[in-house]
N, C-alpha and C positions, 0 to 999 in steps of 0.2 A: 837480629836474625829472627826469623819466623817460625811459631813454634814448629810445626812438621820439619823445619832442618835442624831445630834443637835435637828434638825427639831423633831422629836418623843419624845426630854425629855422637848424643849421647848412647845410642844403641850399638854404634862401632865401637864406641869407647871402652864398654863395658863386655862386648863378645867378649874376652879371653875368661874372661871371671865367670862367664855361664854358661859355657863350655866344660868349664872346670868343675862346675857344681853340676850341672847334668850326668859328667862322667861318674860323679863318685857316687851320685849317685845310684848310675847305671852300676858301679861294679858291688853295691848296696843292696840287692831287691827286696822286698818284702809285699807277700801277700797282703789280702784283702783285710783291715781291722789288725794289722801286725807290725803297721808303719811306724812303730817307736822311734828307729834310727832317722830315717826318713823326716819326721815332722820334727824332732830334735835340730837337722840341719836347719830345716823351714825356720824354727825360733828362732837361732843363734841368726842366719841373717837378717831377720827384721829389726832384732835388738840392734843388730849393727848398721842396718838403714833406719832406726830410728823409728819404724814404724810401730803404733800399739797393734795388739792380737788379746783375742782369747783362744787357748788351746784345751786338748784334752774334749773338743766335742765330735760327738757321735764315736767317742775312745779315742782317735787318732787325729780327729778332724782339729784344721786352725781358720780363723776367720780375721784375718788383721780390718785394717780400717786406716784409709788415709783418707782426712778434711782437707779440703781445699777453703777459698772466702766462701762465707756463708754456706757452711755445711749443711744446715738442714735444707738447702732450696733443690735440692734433686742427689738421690741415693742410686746408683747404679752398680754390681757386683761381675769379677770378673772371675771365673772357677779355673781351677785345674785338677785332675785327679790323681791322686800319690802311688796304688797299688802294681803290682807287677803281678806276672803271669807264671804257674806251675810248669815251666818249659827249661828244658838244660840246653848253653848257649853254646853254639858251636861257632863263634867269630875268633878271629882270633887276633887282638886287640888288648889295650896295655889296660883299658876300664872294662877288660870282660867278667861276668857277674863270677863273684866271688861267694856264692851262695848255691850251691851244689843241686840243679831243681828247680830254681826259678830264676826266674829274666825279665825284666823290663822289654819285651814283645810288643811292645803296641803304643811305645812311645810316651807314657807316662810322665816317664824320667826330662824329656824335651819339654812336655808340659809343665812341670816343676817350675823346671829352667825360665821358661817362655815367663813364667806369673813373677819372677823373682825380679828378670829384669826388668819387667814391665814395671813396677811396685817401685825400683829401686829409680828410674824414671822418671814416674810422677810422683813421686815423694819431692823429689828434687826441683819439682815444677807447682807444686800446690798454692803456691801464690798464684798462679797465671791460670786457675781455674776457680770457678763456683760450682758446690756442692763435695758430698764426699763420695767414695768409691772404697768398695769392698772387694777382699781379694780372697775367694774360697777354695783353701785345701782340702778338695774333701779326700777319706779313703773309700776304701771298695767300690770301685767300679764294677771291678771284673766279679765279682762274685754275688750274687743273688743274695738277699734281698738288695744291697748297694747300700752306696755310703751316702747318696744324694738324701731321700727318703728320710735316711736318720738323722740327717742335720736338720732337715729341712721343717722334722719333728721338733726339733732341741729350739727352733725360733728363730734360726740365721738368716732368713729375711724380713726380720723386725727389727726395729731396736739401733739405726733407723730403717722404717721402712725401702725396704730396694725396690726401685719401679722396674729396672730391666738386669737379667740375665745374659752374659756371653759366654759363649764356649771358647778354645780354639782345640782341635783336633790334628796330628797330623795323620799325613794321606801320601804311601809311599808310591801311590802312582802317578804322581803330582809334580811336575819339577821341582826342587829347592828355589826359591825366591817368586814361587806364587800362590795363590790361595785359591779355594773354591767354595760357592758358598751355592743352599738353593732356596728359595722361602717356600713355603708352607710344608705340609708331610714331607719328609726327611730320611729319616729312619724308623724302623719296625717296632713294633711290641716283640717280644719274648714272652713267651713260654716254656717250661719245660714238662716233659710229657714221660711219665714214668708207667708202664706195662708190666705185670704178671701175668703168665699164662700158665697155671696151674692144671694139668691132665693126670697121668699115672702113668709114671715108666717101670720100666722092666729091657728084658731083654730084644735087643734088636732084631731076631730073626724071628720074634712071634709077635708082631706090632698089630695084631687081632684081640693080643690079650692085652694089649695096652692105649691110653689115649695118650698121641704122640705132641704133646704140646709142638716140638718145631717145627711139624705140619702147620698145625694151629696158628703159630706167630706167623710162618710164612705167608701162609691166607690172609691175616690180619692185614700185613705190613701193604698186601697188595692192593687191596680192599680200600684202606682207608687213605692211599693215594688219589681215590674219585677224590676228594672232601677238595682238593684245590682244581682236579680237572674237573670236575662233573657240577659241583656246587657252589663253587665259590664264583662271586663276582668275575668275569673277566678284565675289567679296568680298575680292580683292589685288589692287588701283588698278596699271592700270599706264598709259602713256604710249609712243608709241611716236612722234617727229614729226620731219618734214624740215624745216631750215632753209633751205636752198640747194642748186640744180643749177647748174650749171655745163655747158651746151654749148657748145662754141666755132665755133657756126659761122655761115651766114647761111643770108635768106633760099630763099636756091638753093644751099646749103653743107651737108652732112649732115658733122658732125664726128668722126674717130676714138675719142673718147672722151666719156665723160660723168663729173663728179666729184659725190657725193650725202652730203652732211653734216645729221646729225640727232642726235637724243638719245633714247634709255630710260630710262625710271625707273619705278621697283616699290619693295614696302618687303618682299620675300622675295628669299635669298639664294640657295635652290635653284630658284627660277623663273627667278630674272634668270641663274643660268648656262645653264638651258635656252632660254630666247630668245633667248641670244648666238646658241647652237647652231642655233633654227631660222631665226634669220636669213642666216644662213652657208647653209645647205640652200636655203635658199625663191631667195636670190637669187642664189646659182651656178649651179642647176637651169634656173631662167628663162633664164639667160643663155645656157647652154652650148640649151638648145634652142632655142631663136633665131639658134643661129650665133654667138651671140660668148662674151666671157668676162666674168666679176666677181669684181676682187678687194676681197676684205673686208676693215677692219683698225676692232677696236673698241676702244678707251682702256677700260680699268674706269677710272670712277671714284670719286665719293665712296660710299661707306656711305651706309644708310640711317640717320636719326637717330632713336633712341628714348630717351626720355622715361622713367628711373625712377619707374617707378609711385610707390613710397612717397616718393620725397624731392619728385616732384613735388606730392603733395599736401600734405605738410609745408610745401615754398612756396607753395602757394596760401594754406594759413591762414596762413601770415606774411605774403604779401600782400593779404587780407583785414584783418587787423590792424591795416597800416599805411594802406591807402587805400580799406577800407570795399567792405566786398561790391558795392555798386552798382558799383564801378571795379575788379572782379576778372572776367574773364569766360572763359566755356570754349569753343577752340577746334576745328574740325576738322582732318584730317591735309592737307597740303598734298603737290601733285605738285612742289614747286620743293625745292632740295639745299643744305648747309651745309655743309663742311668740319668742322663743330664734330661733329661725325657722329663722329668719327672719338676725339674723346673719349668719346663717351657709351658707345663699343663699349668702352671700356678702364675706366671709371669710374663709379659712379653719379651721373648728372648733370640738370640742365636748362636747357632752352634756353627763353626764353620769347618776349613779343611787348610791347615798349612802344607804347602807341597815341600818334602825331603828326601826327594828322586833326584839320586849325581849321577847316570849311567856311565860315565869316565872316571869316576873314583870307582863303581861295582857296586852303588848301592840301590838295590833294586828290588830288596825279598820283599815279600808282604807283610801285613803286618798276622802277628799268633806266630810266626816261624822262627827256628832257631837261630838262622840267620839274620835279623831284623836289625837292619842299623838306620841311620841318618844323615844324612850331610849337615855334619853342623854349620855347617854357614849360614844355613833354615833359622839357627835361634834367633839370629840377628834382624829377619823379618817379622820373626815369631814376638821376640820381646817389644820391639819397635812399633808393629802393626796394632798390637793390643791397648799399647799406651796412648797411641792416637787416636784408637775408637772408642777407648774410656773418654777421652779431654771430648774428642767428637761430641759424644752422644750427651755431655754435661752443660753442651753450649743450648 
């Protein structure tokens, strides 16, 4: 038998078992750097597939390691991220999160999943390959600064050196049993974008004796929506959006201050420093002529993620190969951000998209929402598809 039928009857073989470890850990969550439980299960099954690890990097992060013959002739790494999201889960479901506040929203817990079977796969195949393959737990995705960056700190692609990076993501708009992938710019940079508008409040029927910051922020907020119509490139996507204000006052209360949290994201590196720039201009200016003041404070965040053109196409014909052009599909760039970003600047790499949309089972939410599930039947391509573009990518 050839390995892609090995690999496809060993991956049915093994669904019910990472199902089962997905669930628990879905009804398990745990924030960003707080994955003890989480990377606890990760150990116990590598011990039990045999495979070595070292744990406890970047606090929560694991980095196993399977040799195939002649190990050192080509190091290739497959990730997945552990953290879950500050969201209360309203499914109702026998693995629903047992952690009152947070929820595996964005499919983590499938990623888990997806790298266990994969691992437990080609562990089981490492004679019928050369070189070895790395399998990265990391945490904090979701939470700024990430848990990529601090591994990535701690040496985890040294030691042996790893020549290429994959992702898998899933993608609830995506049917169950296909993938998407796109090569080059991908996904966005992140920023986060934090406002004070300090004026002087007082009372609201003499706002002559006062400087009304929510004046102020109001002007600001409209103001500094030119920076993506007026300034920005029009063929480099960008975003510019407020989440939250914050005035504390009442109806008859004009309040001292106003607090204003938002996000940027672009997939250019000299644009996004110049937008820092003219957001610091646009909304100081407004401020100080209106009488009051704005101070500014922005987080860089993640990198923009791109997509090695040539190994991204190389995976798409290996994932053509394994699940049939009809179930291969090509992506647009997306405004939303990854942490795995931060590999792709250092390596050539790809992140792709498994699809886990059953519209006959009702699973359909997006992903951040309380709602957010998966067709597991997905792991089965998920686990499957990885272990053949790890063997892939080592020929």
């Amino acid at each position: 038998m050839e390995t892609k039928q090995i690999i496809k009857k060993l991956a049915q073989q093994y669904l019910s078992e990472i199902i089962e470890i997905r669930r628990k850990i879905h009804a398990n969550p745990e924030l960003g750097f707080e994955e003890m439980e989480t990377a606890s299960l990760i150990c116990k099954k590598l011990d039990e597939y045999g495979i070595s690890y070292q744990s406890g990097i970047a606090k929560t992060g694991i980095v196993g390691l399977i040799k195939g013959k002649t190990p050192d002739k080509k190091c290739i790494a497959l990730r997945a991220d552990m953290d879950a999201l500050p969201i209360s889960e309203n499914n109702n479901c026998d693995y629903k999160s047992k952690h009152e506040g947070i929820m595996h929203a964005c499919g983590h817990d499938a990623h888990i999943a997806c790298l266990l079977g994969a691992a437990k796969i080609l562990n089981s195949l490492k004679d019928e390959f050369e070189g070895s393959i790395k399998l990265i737990f990391q945490p904090s995705e979701e939470k700024f600064p990430g848990g990529a960056l601090a591994m990535i700190n701690e040496k985890i692609l040294l030691n042996p050196e790893t020549e290429i990076v994959i992702g898998q993501h899933v993608l609830p708009t995506l049917e169950s049993g296909k993938i998407g992938l796109k090569p080059g710019k991908y996904m966005a940079s992140t920023d986060e974008i934090y406002l004070t508008i300090k004026g002087k409040g007082g009372h609201a029927a003499t706002p002559e004796l006062n400087i009304d910051p929510i004046v102020i922020s109001a002007q600001i907020i409209m103001a500094l929506q030119q920076i993506t119509s007026r300034y920005s490139n029009p063929s480099m996507p960008t975003v510019l959006s407020f989440g939250k204000i914050i005035g504390n006052g009442r109806t008859n209360i004009i309040p001292d201050f106003v607090t204003i949290d938002g996000t940027l994201r672009t997939f250019d590196e000299k644009w996004r420093a110049e937008a820092h720039l003219r957001i610091k201009e646009i909304a100081q200016s407004i401020a100080k002529g209106m009488g009051g003041e704005c101070e500014v404070v922005i987080d860089k965040g993640y990198p923009f993620l791109i997509n090695n053109d040539q190994l991204t196409e190389s995976i798409k014909e290996n994932a053509v190969e394994y699940l049939g052009n009809e179930n291969v599909v090509d992506l647009e760039m997306r405004m939303t951000a990854e942490d795995f970003a931060y590999f792709s600047h250092l390596k050539p790499s790809c992140f792709y998209r498994l699809g886990v949309r059953n519209e006959e089972k009702g699973i359909t939410s997006n992903l951040h929402t309380s709602t957010f599930d998966i067709d597991e039947n997905s792991l089965e391509t998920g686990m499957g598809l990885m272990a053949w573009l790890a063997i892939s990518q080592l020929k």
